[in-house]
C-alpha positions as CSV (number, residue, x, y, z in Angstrom):
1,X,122.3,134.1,104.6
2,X,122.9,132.5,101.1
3,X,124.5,129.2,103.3
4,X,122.2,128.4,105.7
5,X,120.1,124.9,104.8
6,X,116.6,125.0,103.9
7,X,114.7,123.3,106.6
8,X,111.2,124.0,104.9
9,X,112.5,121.5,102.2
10,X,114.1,118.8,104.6
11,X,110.6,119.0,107.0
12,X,108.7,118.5,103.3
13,X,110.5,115.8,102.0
14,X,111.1,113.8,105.3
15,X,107.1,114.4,105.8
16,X,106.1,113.2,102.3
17,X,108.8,110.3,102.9
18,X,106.7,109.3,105.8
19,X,103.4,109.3,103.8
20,X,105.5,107.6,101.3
21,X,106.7,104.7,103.2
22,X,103.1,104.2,105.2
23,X,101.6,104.1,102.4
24,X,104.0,101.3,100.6
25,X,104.3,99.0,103.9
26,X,100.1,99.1,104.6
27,X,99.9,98.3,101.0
28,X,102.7,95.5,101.5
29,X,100.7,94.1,104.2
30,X,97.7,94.1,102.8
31,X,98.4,93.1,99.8
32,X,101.4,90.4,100.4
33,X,102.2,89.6,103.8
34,X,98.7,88.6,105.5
35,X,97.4,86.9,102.5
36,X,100.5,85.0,101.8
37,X,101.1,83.8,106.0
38,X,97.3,82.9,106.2
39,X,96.9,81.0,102.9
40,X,100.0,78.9,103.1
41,X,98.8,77.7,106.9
42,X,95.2,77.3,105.6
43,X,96.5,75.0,103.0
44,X,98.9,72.8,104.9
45,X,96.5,72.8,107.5
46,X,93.4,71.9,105.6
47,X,95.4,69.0,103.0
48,X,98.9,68.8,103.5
49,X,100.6,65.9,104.0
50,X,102.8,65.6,106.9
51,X,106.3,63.7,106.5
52,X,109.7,64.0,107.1
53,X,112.9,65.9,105.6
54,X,116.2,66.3,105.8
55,X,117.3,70.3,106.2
56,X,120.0,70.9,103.4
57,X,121.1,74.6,103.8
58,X,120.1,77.1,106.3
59,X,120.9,81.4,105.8
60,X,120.7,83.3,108.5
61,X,118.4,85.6,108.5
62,X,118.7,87.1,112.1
63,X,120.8,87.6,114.8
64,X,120.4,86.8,118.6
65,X,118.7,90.1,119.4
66,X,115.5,88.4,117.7
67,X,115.9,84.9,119.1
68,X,119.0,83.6,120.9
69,X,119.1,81.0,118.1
70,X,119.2,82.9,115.6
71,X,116.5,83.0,112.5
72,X,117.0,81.0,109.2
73,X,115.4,80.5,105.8
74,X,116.2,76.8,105.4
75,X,116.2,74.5,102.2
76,X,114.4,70.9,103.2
77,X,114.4,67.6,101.1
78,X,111.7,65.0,101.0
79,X,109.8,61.9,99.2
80,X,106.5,62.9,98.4
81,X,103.5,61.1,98.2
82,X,103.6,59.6,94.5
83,X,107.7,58.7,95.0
84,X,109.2,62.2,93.1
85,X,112.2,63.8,95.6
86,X,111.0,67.5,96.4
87,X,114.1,70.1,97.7
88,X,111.9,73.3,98.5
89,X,112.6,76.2,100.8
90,X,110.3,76.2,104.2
91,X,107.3,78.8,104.0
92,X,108.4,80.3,107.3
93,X,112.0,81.1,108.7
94,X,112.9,78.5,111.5
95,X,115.0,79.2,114.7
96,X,115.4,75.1,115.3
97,X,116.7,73.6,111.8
98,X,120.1,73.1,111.2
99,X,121.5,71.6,108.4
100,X,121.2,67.6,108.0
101,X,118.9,67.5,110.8
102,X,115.7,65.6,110.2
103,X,112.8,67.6,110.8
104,X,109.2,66.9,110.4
105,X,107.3,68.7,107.7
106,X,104.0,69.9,106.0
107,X,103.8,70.2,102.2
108,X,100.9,70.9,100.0
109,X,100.9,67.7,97.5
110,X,99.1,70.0,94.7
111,X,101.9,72.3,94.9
112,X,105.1,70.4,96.7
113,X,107.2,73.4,96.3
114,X,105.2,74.8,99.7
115,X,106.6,73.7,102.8
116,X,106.7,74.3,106.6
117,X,107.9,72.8,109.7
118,X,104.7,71.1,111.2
119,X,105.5,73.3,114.1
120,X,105.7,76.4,112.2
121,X,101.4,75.9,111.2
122,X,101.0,75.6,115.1
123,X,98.3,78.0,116.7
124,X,100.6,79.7,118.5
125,X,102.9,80.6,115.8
126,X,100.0,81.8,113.2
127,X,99.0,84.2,116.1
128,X,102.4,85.3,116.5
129,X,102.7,85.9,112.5
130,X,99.4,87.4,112.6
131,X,100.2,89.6,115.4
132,X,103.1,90.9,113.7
133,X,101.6,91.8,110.7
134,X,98.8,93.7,112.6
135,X,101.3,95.6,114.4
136,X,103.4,96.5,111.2
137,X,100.0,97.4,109.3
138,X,99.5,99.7,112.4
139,X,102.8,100.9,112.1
140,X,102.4,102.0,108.4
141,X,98.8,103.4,109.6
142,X,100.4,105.9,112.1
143,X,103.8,106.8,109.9
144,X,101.6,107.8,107.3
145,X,99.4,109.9,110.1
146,X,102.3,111.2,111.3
147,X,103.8,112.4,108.1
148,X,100.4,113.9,107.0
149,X,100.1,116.1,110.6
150,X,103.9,117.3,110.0
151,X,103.3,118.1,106.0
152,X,100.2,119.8,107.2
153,X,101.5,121.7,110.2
154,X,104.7,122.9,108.4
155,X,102.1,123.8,105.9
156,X,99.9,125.9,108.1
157,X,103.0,127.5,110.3
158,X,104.7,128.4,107.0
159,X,101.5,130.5,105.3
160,X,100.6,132.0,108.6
161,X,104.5,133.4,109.3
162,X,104.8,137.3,107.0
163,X,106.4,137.2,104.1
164,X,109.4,139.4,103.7
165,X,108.6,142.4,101.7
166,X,110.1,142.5,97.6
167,X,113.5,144.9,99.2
168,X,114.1,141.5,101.6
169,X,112.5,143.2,104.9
């Protein structure tokens, strides 16, 4: 008897892990991710200045079970406005940049260091950023539902089951 695992503790823990995680990914979202998507496109929307680059390293960031081109967070160089070269990393990962390509950009000429293919502040790619992010603050939402209901049920189940007896009956 002295051998067999504790499963009381491994439901607990994976529960509270649950919670846990929920908890740190909503927050994430809400904190980070929504903010940071929305206010780069409402910026290069609303006064960037549109030019052209030259893509000078790409990293793969995904394979061809996201996109069969593959993701990648791409470094871009351009002239900006008053003359001063600007090598910046694009806002959003890319699945059409390669390196030396020429690529037509967005940057924000108050802060040159943000940067995003023009097709990257599209419509339809801030929905599909958007949509994401809704579904992964949904995703937090139920983990940490679902951890709470299995903390609470393990809980309930192990304070309604007797107790053995002081003699180990």
């Amino acid at each position: 008897m002295e051998n067999l695992p504790d499963h009381g503790r491994t439901v607990r823990n994976g529960s509270l892990a649950m919670i846990a995680l929920g908890v740190l990914l909503f927050v994430l979202g809400v904190v980070y991710l929504i903010p940071h998507d929305m206010g780069v496109t409402s910026v290069l929307r609303s006064r960037g200045v549109h030019t052209r680059a030259v893509v000078t390293e790409c990293t793969g960031v995904s394979g061809p079970e996201d996109n069969p081109a593959g993701n990648s967070d791409c470094r871009v160089r351009f002239t900006a406005s008053d003359g001063t070269s600007v090598e910046t990393r694009l806002a959003y990962v890319t699945g059409t940049a390669r390196v030396r390509d020429t690529v037509a950009v967005v940057y924000d000429p108050r802060h040159t260091g943000t940067a995003a293919l023009e097709s990257s502040i599209g419509v339809r790619d801030s929905l599909v950023r958007n949509t994401l992010d809704v579904v992964a603050l949904i995703a937090s939402v139920v983990m940490t539902l679902l951890g709470l209901a299995v903390h609470l049920a393990y809980r309930w189940v192990t304070r309604a089951r007797p107790r053995p007896g002081p003699s180990g009956t």
